[in-house]
Chimera marker file (.cmm) of the C-alpha trace (Angstrom):
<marker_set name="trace">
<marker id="1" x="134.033" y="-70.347" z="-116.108" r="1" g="1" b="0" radius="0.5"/>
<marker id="2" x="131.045" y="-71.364" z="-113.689" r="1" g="1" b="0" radius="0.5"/>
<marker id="3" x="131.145" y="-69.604" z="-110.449" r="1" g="1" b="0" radius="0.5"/>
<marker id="4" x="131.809" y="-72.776" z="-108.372" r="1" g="1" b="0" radius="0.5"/>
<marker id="5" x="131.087" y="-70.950" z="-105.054" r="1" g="1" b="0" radius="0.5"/>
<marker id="6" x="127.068" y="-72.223" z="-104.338" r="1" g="1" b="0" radius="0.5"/>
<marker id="7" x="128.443" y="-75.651" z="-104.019" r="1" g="1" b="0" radius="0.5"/>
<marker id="8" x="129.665" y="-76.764" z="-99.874" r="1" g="1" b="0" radius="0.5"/>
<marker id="9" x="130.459" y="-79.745" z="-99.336" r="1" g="1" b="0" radius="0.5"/>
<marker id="10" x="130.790" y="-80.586" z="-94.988" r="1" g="1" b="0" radius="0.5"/>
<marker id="11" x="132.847" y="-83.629" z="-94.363" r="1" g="1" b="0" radius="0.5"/>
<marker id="12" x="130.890" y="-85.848" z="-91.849" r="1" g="1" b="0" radius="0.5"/>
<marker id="13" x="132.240" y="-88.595" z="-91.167" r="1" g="1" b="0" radius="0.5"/>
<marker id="14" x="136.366" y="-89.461" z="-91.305" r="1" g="1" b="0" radius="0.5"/>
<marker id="15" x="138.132" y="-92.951" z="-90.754" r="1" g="1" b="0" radius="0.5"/>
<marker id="16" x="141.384" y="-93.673" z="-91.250" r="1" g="1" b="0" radius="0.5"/>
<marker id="17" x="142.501" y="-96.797" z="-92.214" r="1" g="1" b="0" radius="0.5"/>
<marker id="18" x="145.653" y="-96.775" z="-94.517" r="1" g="1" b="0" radius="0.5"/>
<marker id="19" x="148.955" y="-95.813" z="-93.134" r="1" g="1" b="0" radius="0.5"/>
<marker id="20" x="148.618" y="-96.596" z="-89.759" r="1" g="1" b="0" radius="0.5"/>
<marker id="21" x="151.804" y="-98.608" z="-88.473" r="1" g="1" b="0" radius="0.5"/>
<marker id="22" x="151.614" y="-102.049" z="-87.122" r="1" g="1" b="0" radius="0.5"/>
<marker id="23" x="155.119" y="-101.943" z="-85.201" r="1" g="1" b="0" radius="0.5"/>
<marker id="24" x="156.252" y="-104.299" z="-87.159" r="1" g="1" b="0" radius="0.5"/>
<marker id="25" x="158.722" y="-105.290" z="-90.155" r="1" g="1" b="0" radius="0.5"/>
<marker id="26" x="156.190" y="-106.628" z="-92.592" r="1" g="1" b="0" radius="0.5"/>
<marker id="27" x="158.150" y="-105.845" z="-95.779" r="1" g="1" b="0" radius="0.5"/>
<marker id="28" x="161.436" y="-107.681" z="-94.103" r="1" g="1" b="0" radius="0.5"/>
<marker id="29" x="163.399" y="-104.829" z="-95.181" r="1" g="1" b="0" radius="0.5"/>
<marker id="30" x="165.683" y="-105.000" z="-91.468" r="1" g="1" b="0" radius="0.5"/>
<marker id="31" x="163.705" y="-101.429" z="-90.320" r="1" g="1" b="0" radius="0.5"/>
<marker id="32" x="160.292" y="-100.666" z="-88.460" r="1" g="1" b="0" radius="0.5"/>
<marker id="33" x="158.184" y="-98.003" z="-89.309" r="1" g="1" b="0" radius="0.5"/>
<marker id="34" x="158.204" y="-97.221" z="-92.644" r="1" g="1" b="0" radius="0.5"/>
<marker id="35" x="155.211" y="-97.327" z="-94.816" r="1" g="1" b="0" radius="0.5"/>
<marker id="36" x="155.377" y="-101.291" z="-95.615" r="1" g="1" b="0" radius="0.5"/>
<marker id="37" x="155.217" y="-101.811" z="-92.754" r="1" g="1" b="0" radius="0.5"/>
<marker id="38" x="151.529" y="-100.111" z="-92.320" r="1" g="1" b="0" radius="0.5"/>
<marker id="39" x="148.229" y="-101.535" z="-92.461" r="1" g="1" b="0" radius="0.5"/>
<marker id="40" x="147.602" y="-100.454" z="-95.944" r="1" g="1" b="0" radius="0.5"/>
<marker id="41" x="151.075" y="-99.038" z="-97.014" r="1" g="1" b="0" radius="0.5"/>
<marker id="42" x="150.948" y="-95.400" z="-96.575" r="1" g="1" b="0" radius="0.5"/>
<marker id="43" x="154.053" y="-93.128" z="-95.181" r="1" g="1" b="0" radius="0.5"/>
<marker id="44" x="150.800" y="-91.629" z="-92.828" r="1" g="1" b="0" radius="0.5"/>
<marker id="45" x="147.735" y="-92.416" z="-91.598" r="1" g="1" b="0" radius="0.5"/>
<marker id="46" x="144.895" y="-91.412" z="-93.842" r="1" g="1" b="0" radius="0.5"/>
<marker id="47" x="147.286" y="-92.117" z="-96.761" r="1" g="1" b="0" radius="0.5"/>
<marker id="48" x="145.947" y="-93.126" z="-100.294" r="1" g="1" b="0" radius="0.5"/>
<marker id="49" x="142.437" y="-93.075" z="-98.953" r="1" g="1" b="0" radius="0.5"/>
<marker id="50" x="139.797" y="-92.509" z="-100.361" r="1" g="1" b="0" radius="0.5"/>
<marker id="51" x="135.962" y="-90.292" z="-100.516" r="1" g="1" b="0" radius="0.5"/>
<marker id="52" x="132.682" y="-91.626" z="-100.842" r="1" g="1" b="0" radius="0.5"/>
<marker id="53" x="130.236" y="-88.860" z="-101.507" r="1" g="1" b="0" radius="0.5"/>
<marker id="54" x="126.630" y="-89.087" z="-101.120" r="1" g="1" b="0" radius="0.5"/>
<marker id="55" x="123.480" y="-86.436" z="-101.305" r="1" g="1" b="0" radius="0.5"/>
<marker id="56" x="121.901" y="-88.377" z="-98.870" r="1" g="1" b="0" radius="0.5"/>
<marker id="57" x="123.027" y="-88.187" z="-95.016" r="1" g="1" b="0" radius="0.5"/>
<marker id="58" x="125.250" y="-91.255" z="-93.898" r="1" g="1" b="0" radius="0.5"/>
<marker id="59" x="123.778" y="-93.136" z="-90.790" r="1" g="1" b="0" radius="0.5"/>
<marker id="60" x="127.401" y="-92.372" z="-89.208" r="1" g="1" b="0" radius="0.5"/>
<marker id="61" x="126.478" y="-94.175" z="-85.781" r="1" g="1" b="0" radius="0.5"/>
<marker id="62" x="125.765" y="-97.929" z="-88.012" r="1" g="1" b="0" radius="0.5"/>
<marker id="63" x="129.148" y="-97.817" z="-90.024" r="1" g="1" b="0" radius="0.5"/>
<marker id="64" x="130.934" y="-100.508" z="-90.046" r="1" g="1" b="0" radius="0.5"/>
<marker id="65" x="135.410" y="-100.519" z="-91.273" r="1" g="1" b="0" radius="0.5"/>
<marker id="66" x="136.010" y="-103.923" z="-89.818" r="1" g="1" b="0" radius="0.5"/>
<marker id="67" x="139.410" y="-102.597" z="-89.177" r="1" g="1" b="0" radius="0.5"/>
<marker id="68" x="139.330" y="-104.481" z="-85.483" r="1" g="1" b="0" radius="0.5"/>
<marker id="69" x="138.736" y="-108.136" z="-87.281" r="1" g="1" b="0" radius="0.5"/>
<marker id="70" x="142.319" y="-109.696" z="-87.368" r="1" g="1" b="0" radius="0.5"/>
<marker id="71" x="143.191" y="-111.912" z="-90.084" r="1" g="1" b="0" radius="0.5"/>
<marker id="72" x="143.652" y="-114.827" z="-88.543" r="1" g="1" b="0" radius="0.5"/>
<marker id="73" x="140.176" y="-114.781" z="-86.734" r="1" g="1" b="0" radius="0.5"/>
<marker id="74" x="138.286" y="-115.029" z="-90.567" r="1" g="1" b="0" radius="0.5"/>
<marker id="75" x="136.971" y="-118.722" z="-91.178" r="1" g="1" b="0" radius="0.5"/>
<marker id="76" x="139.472" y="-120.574" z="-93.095" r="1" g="1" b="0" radius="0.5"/>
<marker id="77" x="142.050" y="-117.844" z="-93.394" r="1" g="1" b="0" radius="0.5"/>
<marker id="78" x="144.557" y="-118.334" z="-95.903" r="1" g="1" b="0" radius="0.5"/>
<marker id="79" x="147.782" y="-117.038" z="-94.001" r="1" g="1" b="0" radius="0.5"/>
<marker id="80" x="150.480" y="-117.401" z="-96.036" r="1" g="1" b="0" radius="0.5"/>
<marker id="81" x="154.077" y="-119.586" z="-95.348" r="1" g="1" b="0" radius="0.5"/>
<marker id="82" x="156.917" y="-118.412" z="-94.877" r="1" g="1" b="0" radius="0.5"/>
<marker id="83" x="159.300" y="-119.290" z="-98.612" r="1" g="1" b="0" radius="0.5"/>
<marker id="84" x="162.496" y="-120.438" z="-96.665" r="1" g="1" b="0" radius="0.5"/>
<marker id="85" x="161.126" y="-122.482" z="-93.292" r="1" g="1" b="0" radius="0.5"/>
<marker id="86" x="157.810" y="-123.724" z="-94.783" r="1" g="1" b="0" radius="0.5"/>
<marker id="87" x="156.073" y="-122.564" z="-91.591" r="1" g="1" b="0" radius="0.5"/>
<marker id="88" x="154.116" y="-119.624" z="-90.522" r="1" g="1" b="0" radius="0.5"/>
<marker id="89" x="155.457" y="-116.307" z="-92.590" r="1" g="1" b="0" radius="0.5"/>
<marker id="90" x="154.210" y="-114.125" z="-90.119" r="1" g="1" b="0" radius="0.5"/>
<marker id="91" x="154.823" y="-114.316" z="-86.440" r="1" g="1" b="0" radius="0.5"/>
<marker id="92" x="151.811" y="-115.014" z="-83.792" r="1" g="1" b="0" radius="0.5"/>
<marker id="93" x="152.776" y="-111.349" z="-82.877" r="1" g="1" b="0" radius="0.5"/>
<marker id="94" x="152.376" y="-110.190" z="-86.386" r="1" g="1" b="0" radius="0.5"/>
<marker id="95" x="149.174" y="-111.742" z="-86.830" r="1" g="1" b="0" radius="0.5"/>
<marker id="96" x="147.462" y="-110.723" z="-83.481" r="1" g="1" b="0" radius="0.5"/>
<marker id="97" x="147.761" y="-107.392" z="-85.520" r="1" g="1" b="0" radius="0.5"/>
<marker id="98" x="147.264" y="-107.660" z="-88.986" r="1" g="1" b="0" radius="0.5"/>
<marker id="99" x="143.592" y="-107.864" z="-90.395" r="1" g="1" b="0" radius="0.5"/>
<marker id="100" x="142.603" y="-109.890" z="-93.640" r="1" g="1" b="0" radius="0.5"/>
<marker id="101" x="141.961" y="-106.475" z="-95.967" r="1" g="1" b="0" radius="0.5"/>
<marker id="102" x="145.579" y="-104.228" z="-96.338" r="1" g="1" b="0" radius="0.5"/>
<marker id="103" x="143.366" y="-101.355" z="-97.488" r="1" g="1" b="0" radius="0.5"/>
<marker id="104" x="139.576" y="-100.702" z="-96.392" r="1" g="1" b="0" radius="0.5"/>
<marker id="105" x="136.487" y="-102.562" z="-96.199" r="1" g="1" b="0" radius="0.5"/>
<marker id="106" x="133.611" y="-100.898" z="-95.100" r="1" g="1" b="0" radius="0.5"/>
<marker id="107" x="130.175" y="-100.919" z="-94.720" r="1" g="1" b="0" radius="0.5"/>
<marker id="108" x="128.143" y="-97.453" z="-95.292" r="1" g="1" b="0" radius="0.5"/>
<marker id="109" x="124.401" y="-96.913" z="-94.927" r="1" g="1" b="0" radius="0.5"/>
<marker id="110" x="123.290" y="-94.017" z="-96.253" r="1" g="1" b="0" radius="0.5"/>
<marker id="111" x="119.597" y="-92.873" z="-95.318" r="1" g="1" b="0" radius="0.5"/>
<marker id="112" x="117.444" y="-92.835" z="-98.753" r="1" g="1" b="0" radius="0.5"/>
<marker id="113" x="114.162" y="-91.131" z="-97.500" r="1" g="1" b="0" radius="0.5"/>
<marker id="114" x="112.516" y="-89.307" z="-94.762" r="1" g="1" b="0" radius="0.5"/>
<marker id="115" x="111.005" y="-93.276" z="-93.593" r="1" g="1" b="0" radius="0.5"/>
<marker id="116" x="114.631" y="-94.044" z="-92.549" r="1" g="1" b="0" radius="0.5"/>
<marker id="117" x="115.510" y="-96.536" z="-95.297" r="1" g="1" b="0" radius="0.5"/>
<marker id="118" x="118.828" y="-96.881" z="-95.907" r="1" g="1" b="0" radius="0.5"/>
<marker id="119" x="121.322" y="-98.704" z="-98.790" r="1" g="1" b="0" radius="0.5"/>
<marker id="120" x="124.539" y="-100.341" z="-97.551" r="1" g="1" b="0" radius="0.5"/>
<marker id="121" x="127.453" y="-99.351" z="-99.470" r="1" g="1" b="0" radius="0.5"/>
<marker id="122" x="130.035" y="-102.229" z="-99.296" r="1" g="1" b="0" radius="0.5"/>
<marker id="123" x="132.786" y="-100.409" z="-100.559" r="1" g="1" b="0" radius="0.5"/>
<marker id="124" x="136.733" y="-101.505" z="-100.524" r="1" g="1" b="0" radius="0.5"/>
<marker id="125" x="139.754" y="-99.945" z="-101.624" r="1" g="1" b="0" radius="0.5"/>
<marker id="126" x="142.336" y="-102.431" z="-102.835" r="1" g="1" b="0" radius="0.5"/>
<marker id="127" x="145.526" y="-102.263" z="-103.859" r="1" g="1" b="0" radius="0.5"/>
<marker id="128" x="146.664" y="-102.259" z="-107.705" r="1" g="1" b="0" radius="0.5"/>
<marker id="129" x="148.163" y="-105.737" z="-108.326" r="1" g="1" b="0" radius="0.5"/>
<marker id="130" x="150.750" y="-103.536" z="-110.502" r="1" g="1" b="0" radius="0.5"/>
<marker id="131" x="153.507" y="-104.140" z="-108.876" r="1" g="1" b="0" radius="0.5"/>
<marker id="132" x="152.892" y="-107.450" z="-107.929" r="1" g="1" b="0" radius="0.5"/>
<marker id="133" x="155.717" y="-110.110" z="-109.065" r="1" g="1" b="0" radius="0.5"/>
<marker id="134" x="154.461" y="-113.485" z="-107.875" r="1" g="1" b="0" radius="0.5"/>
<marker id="135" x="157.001" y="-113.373" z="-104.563" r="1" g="1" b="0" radius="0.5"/>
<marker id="136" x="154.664" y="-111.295" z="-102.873" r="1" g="1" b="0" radius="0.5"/>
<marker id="137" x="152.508" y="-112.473" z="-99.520" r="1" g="1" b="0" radius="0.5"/>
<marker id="138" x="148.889" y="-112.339" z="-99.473" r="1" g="1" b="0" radius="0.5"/>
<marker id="139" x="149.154" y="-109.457" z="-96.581" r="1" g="1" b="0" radius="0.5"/>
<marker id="140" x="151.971" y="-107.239" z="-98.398" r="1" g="1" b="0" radius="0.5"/>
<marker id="141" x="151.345" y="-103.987" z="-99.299" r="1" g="1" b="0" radius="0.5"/>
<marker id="142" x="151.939" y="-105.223" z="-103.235" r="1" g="1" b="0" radius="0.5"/>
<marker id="143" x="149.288" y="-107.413" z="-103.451" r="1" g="1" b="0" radius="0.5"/>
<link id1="1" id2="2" r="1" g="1" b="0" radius="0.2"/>
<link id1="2" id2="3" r="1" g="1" b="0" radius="0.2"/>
<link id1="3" id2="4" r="1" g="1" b="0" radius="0.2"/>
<link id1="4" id2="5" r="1" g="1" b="0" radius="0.2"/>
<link id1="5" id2="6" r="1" g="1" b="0" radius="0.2"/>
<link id1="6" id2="7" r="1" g="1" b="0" radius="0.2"/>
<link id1="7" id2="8" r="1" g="1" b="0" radius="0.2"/>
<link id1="8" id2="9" r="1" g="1" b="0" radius="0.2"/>
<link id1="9" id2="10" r="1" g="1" b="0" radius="0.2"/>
<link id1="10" id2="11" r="1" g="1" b="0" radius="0.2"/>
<link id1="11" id2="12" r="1" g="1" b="0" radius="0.2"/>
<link id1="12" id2="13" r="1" g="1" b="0" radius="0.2"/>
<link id1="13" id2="14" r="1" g="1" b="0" radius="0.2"/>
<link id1="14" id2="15" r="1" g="1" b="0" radius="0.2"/>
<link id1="15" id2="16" r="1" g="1" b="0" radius="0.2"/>
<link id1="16" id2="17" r="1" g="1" b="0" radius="0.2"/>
<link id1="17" id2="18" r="1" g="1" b="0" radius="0.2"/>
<link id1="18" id2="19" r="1" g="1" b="0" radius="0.2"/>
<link id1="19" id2="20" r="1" g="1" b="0" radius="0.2"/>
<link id1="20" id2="21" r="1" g="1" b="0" radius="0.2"/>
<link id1="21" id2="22" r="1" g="1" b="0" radius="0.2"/>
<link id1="22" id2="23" r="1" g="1" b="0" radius="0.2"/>
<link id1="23" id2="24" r="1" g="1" b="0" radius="0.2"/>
<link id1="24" id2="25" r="1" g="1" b="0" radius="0.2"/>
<link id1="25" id2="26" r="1" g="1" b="0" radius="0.2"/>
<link id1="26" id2="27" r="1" g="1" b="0" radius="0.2"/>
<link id1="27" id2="28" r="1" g="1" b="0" radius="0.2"/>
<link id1="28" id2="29" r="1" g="1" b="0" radius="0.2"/>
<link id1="29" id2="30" r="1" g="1" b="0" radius="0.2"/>
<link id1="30" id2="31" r="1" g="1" b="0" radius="0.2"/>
<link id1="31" id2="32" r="1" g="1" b="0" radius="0.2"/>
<link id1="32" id2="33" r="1" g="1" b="0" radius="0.2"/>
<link id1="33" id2="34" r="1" g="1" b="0" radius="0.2"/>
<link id1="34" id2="35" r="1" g="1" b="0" radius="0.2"/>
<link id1="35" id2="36" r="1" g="1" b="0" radius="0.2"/>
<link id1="36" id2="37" r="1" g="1" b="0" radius="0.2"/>
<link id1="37" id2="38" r="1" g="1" b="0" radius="0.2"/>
<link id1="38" id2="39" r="1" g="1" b="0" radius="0.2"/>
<link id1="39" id2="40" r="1" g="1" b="0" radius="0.2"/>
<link id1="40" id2="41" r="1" g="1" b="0" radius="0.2"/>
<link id1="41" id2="42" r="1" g="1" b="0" radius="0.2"/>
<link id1="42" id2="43" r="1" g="1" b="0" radius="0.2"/>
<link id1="43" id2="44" r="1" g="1" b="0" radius="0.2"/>
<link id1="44" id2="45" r="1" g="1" b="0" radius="0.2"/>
<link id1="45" id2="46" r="1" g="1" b="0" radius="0.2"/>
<link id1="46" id2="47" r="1" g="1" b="0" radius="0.2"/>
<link id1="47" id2="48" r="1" g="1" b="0" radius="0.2"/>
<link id1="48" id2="49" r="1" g="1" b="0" radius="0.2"/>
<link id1="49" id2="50" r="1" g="1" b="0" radius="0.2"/>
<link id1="50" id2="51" r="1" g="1" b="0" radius="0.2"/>
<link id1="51" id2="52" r="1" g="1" b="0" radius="0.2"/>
<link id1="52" id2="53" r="1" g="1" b="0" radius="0.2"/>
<link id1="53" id2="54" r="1" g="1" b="0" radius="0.2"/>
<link id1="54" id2="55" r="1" g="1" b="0" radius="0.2"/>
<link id1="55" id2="56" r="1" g="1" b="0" radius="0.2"/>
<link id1="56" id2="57" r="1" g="1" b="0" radius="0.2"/>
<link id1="57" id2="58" r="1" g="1" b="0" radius="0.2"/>
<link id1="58" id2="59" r="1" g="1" b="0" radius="0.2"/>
<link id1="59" id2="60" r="1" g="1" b="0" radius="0.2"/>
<link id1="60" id2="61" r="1" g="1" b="0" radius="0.2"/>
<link id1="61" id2="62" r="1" g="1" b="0" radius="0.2"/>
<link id1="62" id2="63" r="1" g="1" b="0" radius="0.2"/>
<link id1="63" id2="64" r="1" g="1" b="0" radius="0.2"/>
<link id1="64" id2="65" r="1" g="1" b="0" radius="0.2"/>
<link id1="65" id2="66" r="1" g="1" b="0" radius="0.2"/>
<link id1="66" id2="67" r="1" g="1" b="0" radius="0.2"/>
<link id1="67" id2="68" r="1" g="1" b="0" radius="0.2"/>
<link id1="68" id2="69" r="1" g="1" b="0" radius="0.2"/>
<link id1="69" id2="70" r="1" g="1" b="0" radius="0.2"/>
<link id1="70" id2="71" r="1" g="1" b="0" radius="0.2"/>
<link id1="71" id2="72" r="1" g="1" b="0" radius="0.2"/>
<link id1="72" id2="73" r="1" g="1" b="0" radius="0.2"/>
<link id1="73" id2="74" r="1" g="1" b="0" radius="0.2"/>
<link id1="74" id2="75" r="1" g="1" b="0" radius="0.2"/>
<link id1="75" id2="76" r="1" g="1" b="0" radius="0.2"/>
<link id1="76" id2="77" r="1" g="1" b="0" radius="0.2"/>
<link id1="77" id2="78" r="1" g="1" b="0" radius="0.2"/>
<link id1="78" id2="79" r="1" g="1" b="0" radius="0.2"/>
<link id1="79" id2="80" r="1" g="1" b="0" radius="0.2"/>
<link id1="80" id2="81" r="1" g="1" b="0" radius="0.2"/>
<link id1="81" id2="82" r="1" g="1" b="0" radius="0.2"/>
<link id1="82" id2="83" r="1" g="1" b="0" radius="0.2"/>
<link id1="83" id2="84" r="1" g="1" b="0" radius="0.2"/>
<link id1="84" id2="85" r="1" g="1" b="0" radius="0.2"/>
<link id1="85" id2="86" r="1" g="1" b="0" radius="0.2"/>
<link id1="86" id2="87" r="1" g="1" b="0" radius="0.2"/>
<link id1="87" id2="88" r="1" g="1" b="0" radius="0.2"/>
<link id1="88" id2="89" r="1" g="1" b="0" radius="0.2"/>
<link id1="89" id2="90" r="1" g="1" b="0" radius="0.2"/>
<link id1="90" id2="91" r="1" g="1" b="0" radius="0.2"/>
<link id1="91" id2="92" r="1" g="1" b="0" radius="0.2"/>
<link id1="92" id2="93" r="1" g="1" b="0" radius="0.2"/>
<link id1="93" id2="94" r="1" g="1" b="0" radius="0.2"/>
<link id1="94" id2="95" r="1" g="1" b="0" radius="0.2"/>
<link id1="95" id2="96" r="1" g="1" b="0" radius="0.2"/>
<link id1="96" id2="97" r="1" g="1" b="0" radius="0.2"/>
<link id1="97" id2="98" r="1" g="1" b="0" radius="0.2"/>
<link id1="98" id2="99" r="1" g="1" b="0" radius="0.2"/>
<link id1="99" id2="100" r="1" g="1" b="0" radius="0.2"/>
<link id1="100" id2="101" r="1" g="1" b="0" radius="0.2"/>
<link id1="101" id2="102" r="1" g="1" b="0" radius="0.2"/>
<link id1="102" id2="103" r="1" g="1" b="0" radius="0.2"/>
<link id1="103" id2="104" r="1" g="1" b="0" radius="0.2"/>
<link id1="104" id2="105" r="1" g="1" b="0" radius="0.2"/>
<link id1="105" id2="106" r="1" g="1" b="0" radius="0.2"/>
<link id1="106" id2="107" r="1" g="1" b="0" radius="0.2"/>
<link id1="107" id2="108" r="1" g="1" b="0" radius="0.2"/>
<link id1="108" id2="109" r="1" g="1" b="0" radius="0.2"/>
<link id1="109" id2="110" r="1" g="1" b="0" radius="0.2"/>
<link id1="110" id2="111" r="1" g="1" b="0" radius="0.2"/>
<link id1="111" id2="112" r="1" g="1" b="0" radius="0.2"/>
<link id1="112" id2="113" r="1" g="1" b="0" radius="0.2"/>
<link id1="113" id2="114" r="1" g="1" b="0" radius="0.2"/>
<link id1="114" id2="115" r="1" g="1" b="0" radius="0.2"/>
<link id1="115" id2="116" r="1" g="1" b="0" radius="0.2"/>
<link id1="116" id2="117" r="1" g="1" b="0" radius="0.2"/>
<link id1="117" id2="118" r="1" g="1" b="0" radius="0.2"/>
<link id1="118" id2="119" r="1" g="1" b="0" radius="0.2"/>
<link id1="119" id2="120" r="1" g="1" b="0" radius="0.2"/>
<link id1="120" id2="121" r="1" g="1" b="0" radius="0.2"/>
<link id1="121" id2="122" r="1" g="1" b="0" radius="0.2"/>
<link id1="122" id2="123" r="1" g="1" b="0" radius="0.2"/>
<link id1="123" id2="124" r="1" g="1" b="0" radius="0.2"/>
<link id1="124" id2="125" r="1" g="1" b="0" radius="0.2"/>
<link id1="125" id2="126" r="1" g="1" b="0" radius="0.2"/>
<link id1="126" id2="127" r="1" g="1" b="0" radius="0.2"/>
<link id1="127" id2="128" r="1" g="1" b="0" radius="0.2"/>
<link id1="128" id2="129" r="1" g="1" b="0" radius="0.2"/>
<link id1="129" id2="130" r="1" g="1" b="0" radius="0.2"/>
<link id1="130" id2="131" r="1" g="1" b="0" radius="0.2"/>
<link id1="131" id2="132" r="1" g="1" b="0" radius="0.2"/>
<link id1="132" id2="133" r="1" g="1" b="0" radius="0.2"/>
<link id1="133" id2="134" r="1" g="1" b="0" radius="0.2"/>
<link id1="134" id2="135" r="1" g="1" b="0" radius="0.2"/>
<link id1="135" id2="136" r="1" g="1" b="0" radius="0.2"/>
<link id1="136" id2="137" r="1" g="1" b="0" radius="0.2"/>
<link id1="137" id2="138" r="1" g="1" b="0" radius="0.2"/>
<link id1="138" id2="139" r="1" g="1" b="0" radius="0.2"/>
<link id1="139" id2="140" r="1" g="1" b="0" radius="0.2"/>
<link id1="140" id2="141" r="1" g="1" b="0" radius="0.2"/>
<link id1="141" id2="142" r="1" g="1" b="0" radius="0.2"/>
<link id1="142" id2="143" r="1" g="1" b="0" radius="0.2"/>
</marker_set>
């Protein structure tokens, strides 16, 4: 077996985005606070996350999550309606919470060079459309 222990690895930068509780019933199931009803389902924050590992530093003070856009401020946002009043699914509380990615969207620059150049990394972890029946919103943790 290689002798693993030349390799470090320091952890530089950490965001949470998954898991984090919106205070709100999203998955209608008559309770608050369990994970569907997180921004990204997860029973904690920091749940189902994931790494993005680089040999080249990360310009942590330029990165960009977008977890602070809401939903209903993106141009033309498709919020979806509610299946038995034909109106608004989620309430104007629900949405001055909810952004339009359940998982992560981010934007990473990692420095290439001693000059300072950098390469953004768009990188977003969605969620598997596994378990996704058809009945499912555009915002729940399913889809």
């Amino acid at each position: 077996m290689q002798d693993l222990t030349m390799y470090r690895a320091t952890i530089r930068y950490i965001f949470k985005h998954t898991g984090i509780l919106t205070g709100f019933d999203l998955n209608m199931n008559g309770e608050v606070g369990d994970a569907g009803d997180a921004h990204g389902y997860g029973d904690f924050p920091g749940a189902f996350s994931v790494v993005l590992l680089s040999h080249h530093p990360f310009d942590v003070d330029n990165i960009r999550t977008f977890k602070h856009f809401l939903w209903k401020d993106a141009s033309d946002a498709n919020l979806p309606i509610g299946p038995e009043s034909g109106g608004m699914h989620h309430s104007e509380e629900e949405l001055n919470v909810l952004r339009p990615s359940s998982k992560n969207h981010r934007d990473i620059l990692i420095v290439i060079n001693a000059e300072g150049e950098v390469v953004h990394v768009l990188m977003s972890h969605s969620t598997p459309p596994v378990f996704d029946d058809g009945t499912a919103t555009e915002y729940s943790p399913e889809r």
